[in-house]
PAMARMI-33815 format. One record per residue: residue in three letters; x, y, z of N, C-alpha, C in turn. Coordinates in pm, whole numbers, plus 50000, padded with zeros to 5 digits. Each point is the difference from the previous one (the first is absolute). Example, Ala and Ser with C-alpha at 12.3 -4.5 7.8 and 13.67 -1.06 7.14 Angstrom:
! residues 2
ALA, 51319, 49431, 50780, 49911, 50119, 50000, 50090, 50120, 50000
SER, 49965, 50105, 49928, 50082, 50119, 50006, 49923, 50109, 50073
This chain:
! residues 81
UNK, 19056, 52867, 92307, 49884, 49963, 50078, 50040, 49986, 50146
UNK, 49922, 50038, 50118, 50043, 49999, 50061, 49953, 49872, 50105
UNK, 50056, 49972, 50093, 49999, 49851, 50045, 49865, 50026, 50100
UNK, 49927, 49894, 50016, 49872, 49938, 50097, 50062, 50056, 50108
UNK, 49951, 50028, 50157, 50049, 49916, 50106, 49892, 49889, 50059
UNK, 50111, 49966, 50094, 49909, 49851, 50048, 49925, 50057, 50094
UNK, 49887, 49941, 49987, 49842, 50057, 50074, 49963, 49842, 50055
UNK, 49959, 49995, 50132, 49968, 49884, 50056, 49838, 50055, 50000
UNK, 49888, 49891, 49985, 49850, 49952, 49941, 49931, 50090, 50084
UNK, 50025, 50043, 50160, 49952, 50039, 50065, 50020, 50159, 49986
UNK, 50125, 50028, 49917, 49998, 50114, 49996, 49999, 50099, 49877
UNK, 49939, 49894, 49905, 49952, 50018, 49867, 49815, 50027, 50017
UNK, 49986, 49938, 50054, 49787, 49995, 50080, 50053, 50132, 50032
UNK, 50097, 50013, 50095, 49993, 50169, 50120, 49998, 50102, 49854
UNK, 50097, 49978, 49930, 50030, 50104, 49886, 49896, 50021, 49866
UNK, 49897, 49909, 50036, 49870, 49985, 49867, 49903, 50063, 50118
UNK, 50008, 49971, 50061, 49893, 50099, 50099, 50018, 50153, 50023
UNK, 50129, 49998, 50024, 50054, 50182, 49980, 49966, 50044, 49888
UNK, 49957, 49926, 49905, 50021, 50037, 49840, 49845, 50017, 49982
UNK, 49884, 49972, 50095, 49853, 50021, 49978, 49962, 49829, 49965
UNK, 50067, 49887, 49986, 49915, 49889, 50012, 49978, 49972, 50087
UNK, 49836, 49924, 50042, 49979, 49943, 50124, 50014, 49813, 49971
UNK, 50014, 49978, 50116, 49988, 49835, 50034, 49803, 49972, 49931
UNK, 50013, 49923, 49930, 49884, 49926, 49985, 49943, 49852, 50024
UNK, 50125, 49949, 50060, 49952, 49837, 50019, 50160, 49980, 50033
UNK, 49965, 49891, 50049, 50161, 49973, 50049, 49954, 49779, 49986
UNK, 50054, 49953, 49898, 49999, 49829, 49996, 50078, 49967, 50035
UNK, 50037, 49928, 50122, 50121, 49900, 49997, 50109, 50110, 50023
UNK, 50125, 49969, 49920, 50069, 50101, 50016, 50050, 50115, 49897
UNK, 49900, 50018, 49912, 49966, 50080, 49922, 49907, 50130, 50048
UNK, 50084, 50144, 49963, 49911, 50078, 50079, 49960, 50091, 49856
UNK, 49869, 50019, 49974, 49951, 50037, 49900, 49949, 50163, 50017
UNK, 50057, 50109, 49916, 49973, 50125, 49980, 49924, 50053, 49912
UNK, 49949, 50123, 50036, 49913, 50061, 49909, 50022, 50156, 49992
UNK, 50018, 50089, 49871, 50018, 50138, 50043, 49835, 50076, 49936
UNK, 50005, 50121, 50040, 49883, 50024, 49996, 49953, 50010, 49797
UNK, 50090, 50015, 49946, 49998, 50000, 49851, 49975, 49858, 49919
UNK, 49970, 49892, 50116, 50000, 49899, 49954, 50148, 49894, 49961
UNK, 50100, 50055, 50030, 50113, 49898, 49985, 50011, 49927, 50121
UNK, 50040, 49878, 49974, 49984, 49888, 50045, 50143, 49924, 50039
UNK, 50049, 49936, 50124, 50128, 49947, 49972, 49977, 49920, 50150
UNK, 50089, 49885, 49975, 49946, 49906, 50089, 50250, 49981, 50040
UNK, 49965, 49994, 50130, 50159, 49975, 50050, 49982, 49883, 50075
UNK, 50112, 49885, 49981, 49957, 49919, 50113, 50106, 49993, 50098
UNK, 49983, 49981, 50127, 50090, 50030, 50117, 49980, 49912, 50088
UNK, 50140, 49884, 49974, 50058, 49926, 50101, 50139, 49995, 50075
UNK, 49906, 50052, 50093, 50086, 50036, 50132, 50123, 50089, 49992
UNK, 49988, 50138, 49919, 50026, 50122, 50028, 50151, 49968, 49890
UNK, 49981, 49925, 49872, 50108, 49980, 49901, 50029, 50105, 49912
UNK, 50098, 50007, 49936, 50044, 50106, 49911, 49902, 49966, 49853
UNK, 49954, 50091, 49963, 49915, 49995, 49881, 50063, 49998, 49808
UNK, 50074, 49905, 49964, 50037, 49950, 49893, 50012, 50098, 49946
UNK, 50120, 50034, 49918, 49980, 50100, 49881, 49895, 50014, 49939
UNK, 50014, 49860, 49914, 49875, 49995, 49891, 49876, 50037, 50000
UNK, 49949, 49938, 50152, 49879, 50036, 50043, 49985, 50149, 49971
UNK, 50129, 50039, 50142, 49936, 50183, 50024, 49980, 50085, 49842
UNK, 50106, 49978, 49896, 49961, 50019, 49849, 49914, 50023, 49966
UNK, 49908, 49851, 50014, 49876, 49959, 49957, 49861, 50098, 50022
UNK, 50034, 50060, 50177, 49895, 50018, 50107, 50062, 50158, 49893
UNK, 50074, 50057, 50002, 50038, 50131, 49994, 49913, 50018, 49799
UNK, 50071, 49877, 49940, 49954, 50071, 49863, 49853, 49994, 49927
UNK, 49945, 49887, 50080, 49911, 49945, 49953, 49870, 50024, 50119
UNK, 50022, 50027, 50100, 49909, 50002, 50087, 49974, 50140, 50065
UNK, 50105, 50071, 50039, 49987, 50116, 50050, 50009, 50084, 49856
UNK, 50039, 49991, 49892, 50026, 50046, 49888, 50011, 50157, 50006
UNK, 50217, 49958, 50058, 50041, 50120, 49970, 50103, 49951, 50001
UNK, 50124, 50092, 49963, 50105, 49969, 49922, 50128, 49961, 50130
UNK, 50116, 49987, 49953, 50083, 49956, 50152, 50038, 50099, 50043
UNK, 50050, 50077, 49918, 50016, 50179, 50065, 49874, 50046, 50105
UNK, 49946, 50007, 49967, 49854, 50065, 50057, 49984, 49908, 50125
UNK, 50002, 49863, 50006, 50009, 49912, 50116, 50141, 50014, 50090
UNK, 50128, 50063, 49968, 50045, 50005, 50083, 50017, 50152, 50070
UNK, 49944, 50069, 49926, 49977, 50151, 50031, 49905, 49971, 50166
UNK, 49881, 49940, 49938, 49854, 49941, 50102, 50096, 49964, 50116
UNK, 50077, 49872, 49983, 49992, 49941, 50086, 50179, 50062, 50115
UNK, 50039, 50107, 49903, 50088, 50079, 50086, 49959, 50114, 50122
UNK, 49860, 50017, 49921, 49954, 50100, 50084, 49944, 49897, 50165
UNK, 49947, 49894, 49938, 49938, 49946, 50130, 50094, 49982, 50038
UNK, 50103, 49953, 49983, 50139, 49947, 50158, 50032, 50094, 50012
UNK, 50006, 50178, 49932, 50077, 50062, 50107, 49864, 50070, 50102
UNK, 49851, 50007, 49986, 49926, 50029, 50114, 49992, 49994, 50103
């Protein structure tokens, strides 16, 4: 399996937005997403922190629902653009 990298909150929002979710509400410091298929995933971001394993897991298996391969394929392509 291959390892996470560390993604700070602000640049997990940047990388769900490249991905077709938009911002739908933003509480406090919870910034809440929406993609157009209806998946749903809420990140919360204080003051530009590294985003927990567990969490990003969570956001990747259960929320964006796709596998970790496929998420780091995604999210290789956005950092090298």
């Amino acid at each position: 399996m291959s390892k996470l990298p560390v993604i700070k909150d602000r640049e997990l929002v940047k990388f769900l937005e490249f991905m077709g979710f938009g911002v739908t509400r933003t509480k406090g410091s919870h910034v809440r997403l929406r993609s157009e298929d209806g998946r749903v995933t809420t990140v919360p971001v204080h003051g530009n922190r590294d985003i927990p394993k567990g969490l990003l897991r969570k956001i990747i298996r259960e929320d964006l629902e796709i596998s970790l391969e496929e998420f780091l394929v995604l999210y290789s392509r956005y950092k090298g653009r």
